[in-house]
C-alpha positions as CSV (number, residue, x, y, z in Angstrom):
1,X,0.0,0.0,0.0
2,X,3.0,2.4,-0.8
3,X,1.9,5.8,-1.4
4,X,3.1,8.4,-4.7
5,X,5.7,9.9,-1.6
6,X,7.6,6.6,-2.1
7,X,7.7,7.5,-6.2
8,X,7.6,3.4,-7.0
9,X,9.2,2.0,-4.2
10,X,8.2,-1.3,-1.7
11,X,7.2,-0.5,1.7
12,X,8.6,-3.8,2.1
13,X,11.9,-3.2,2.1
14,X,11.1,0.2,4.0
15,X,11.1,1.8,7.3
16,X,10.9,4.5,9.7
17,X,15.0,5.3,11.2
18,X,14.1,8.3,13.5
19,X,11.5,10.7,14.3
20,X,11.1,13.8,15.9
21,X,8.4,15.8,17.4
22,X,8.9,19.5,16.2
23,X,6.0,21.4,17.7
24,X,2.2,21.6,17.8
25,X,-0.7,22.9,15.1
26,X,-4.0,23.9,16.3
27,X,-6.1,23.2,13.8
28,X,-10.1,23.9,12.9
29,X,-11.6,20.5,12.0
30,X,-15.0,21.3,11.6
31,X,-17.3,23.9,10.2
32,X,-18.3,24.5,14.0
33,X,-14.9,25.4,14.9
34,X,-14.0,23.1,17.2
35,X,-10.3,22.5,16.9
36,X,-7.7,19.8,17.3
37,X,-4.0,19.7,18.0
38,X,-1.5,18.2,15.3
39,X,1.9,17.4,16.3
40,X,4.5,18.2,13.7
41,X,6.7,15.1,13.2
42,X,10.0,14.7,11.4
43,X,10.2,11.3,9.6
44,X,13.6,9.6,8.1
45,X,12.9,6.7,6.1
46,X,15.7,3.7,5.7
47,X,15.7,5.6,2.1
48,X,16.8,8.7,4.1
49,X,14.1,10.4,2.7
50,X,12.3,12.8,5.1
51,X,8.8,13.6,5.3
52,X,6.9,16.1,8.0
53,X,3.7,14.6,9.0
54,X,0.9,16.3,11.3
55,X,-0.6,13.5,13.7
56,X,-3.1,14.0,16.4
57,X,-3.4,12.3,19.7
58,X,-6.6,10.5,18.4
59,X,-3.9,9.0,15.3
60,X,-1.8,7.4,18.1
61,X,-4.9,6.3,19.9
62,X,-5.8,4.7,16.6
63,X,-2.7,3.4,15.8
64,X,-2.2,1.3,19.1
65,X,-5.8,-0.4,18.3
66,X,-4.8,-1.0,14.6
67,X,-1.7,-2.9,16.2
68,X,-3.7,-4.9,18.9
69,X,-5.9,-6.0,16.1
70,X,-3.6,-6.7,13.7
71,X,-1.6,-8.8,16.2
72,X,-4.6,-10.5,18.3
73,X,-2.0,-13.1,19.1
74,X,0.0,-10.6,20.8
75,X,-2.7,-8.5,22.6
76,X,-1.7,-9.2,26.0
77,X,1.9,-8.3,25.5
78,X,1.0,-4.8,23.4
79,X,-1.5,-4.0,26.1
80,X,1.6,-4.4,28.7
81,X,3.9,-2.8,26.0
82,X,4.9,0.9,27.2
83,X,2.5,2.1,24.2
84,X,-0.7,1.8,26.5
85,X,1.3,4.1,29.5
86,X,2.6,6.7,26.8
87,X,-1.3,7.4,25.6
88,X,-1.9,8.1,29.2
89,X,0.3,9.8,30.5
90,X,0.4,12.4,26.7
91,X,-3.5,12.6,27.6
92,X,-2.8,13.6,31.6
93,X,0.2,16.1,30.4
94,X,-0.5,19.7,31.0
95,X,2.5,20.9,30.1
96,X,2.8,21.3,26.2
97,X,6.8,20.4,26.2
98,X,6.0,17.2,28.2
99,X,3.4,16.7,25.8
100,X,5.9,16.7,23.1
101,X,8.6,15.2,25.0
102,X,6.3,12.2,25.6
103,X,4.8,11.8,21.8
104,X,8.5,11.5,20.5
105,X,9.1,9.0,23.7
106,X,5.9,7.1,22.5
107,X,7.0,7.2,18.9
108,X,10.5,6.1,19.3
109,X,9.4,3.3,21.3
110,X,6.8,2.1,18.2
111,X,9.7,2.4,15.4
112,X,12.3,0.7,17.9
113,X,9.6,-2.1,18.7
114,X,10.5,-5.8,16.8
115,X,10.4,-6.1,13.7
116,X,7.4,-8.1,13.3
117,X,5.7,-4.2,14.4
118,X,8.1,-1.8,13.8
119,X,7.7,-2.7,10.0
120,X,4.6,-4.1,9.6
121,X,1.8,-2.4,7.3
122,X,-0.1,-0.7,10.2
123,X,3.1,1.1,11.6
124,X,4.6,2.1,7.7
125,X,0.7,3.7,7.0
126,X,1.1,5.4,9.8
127,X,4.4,6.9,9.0
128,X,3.3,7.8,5.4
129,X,2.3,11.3,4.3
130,X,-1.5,11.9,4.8
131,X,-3.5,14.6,2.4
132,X,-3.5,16.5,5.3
133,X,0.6,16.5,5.3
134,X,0.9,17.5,1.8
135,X,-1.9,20.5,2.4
136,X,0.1,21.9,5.2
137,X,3.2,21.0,3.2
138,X,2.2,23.1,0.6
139,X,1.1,25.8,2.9
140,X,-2.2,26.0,0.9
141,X,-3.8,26.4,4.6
142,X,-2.4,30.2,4.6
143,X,-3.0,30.5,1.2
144,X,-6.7,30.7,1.1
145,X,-8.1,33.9,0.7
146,X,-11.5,35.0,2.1
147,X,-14.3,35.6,-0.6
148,X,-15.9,39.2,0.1
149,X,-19.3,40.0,-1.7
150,X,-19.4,43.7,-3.4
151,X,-21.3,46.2,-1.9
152,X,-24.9,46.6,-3.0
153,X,-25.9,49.9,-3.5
154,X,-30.0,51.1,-3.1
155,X,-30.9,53.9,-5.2
């Protein structure tokens, strides 16, 4: 399930080498605007390509159930795994560096995990640039321009 960013190449032979958690984006999600926050993740791929990715807590949340079900064999280790303790304690931080500090914690521990996880399809979709990525990549967010209806004029 490679995505264009890979330009041809396997995920198979691919995986994440480091990451880094750059800072926070709070972003509108809805036409309500209620908003969510999006960390901003450096990725280096065993390609050394390097992709910036915008993940929220609800991704992680997501991502530890899309491992425990793609791995019912090993649920009772994953649920003991430090992944479980990291979504807690980035949901009880206050503190937005702790915040931080803990997602790239969390996320080092996933792409240091065995192999059998670390490089399996739910992980390497995870890691992968999201349309979401490539619209804040392109900075088309900023870019949009309000629309302003002329002025009617009554005679």
């Amino acid at each position: 399930m490679a995505s264009a960013v890979f330009e041809g190449t396997s995920l198979v032979n691919m995986y994440v080498r480091g990451c880094w958690v750059n800072g926070i984006r709070r972003l509108i999600i809805s036409r309500r605007g209620d908003e969510e926050e999006f960390f901003e993740i450096r990725t280096e791929w065993s390609d050394r390509n390097v992709l910036y990715l915008h993940r929220s807590y609800s991704d992680l949340g997501r991502l530890f159930k899309r491992l425990l079900d793609s791995f019912p064999e090993d649920r009772p280790e994953l649920s003991q795994s430090p992944l479980l303790q990291g979504l807690i304690t980035i949901k009880e931080a206050r503190d937005i560096e702790a915040r931080l500090n803990e997602v790239e914690k969390l996320l080092k521990i996933i792409i240091n995990m065995p192999w059998k996880y670390s490089r399996s399809e739910v992980v390497l979709t995870f890691f992968e640039r999201s349309p979401l990525d490539q619209v804040l990549k392109n900075d088309n967010v900023h870019k949009i321009q309000p629309s302003f209806q002329s002025p009617v004029k009554i005679s």
